[in-house]
C-alpha positions as CSV (number, residue, x, y, z in Angstrom):
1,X,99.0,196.6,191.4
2,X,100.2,200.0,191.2
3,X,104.0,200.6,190.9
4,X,105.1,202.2,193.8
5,X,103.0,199.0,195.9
6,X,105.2,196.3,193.3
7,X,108.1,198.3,194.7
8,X,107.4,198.0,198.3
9,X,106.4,194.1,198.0
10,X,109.7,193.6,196.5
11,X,111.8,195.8,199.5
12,X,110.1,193.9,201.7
13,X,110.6,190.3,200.0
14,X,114.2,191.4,199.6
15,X,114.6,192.3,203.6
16,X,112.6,189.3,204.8
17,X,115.8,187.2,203.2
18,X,118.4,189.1,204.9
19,X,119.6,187.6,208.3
20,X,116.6,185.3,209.5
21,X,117.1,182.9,211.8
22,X,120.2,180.5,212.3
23,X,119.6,176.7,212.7
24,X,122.8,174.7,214.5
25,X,123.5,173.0,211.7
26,X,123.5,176.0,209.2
27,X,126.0,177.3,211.5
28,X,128.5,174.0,212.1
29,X,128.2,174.0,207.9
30,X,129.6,177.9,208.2
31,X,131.9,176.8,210.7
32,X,133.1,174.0,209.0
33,X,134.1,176.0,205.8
34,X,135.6,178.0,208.0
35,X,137.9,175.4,209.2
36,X,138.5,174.7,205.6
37,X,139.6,177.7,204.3
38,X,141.7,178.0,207.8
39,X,143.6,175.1,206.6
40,X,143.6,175.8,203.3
41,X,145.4,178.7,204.3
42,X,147.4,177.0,206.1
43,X,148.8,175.3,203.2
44,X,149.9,178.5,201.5
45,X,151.3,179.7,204.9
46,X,153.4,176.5,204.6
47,X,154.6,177.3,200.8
48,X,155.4,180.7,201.6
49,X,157.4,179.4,204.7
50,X,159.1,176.9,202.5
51,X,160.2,179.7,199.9
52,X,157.2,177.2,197.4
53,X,154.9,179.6,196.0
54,X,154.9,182.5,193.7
55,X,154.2,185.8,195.2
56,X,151.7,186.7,192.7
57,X,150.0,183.2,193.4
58,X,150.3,183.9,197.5
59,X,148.7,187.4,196.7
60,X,145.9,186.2,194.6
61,X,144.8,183.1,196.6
62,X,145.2,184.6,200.1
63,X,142.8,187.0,198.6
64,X,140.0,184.8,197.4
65,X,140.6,182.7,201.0
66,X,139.9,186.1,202.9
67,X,137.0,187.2,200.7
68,X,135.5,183.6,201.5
69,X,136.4,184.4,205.6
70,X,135.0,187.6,205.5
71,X,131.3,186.7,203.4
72,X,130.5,184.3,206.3
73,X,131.5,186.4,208.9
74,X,129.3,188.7,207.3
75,X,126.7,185.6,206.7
76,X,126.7,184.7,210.4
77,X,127.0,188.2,212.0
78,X,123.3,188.8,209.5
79,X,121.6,185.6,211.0
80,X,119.8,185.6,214.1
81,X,120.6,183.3,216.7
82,X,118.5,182.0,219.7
83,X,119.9,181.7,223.3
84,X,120.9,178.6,222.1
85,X,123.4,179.5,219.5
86,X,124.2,182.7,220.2
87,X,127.5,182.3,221.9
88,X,128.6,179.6,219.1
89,X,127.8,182.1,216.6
90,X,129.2,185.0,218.1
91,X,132.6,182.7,218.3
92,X,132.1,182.0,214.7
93,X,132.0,185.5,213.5
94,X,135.4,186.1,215.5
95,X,137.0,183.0,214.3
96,X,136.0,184.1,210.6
97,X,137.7,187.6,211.1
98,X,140.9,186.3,212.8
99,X,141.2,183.9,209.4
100,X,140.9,186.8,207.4
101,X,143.3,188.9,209.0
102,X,146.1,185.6,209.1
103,X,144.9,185.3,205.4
104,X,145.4,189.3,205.1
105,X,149.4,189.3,206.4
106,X,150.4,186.5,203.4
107,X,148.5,188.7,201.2
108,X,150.7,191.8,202.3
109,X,154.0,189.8,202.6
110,X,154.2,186.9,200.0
111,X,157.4,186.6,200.1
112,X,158.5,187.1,204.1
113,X,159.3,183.2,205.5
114,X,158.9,184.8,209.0
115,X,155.2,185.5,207.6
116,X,155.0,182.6,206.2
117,X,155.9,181.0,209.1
118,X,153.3,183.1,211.6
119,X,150.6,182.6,209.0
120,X,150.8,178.7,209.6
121,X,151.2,178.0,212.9
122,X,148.1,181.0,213.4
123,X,145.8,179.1,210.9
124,X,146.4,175.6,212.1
125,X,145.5,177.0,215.5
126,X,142.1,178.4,213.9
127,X,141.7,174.9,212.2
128,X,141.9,173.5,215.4
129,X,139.2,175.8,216.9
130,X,137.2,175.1,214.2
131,X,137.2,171.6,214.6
132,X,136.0,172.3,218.4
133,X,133.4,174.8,217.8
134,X,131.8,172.0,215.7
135,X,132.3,169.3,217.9
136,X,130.5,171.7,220.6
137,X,127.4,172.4,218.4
C-alpha cells in the first residue's frame, strides 16, 4: 500500500469512531455520571458553604468535576441519536453544561459561602434531573 492510501485508511478509521450512533443505555450511563459528578459537586458546594474546604482544594476539584461535565457534553453532543433519543440527548448535553458552569462559579469563588451556598442547592437540583432523565429513558 502506498503511503499517502495508509494515510487515508487511517483518517477514515479515525472519523468513522467519532460520534456514531447513541444506544439508550449508552446515554442513561452518560447521564448517570452526570448525576454523579452533579452530586459530587454538590458535596463541595456544601464544604465551601460550611467554610470546610481549602480554597486551593475547591479550585482544583471543581476543576477536574467540570472537565468530567464538559467531556460528555462533548461525548453526547458527537453521538448521533435517533428520533428516539434525540430529545433525551439533547437534555443531556444541557444538563452537562449547566453542571459545568455551577462547577465553574466554586472554581471562581472558593471561598464565597453565598457561592457555596448557590452552588448546592443548583447541583442538587441537577442531581435531581438527572435522576429523572434516567428514569425516563
Amino acid at each position: 500500500m502506498k503511503p499517502a492510501s495508509l494515510v487515508a485508511v487511517v483518517a477514515v478509521a479515525g472519523l468513522a469512531g467519532c460520534g456514531g450512533p447513541i444506544r439508550a443505555d449508552e446515554l442513561e450511563r452518560g447521564v448517570e455520571s452526570l448525576g454523579a459528578l452533579a452530586a459530587e459537586g454538590e458535596v463541595l458546594a456544601d464544604g465551601v458553604a460550611r467554610e470546610r474546604t481549602k480554597t486551593t482544594f475547591t479550585r482544583v476539584q471543581a476543576r477536574t468535576l467540570a472537565e468530567q461535565a464538559d467531556h460528555e457534553a462533548e461525548k453526547l453532543a458527537d453521538a448521533q441519536a435517533g428520533p428516539a433519543l434525540s430529545a433525551s440527548k439533547a437534555e443531556a448535553v444541557a444538563l452537562a453544561s449547566k453542571v459545568s458552569e455551577a462547577l465553574g462559579r466554586l472554581r471562581t469563588r472558593p471561598d464565597d459561602v453565598a457561592t457555596g451556598r448557590a452552588a448546592k442547592r443548583e447541583l442538587s437540583g441537577l442531581s435531581d434531573d438527572a435522576d429523572r432523565l434516567v428514569r425516563r429513558l
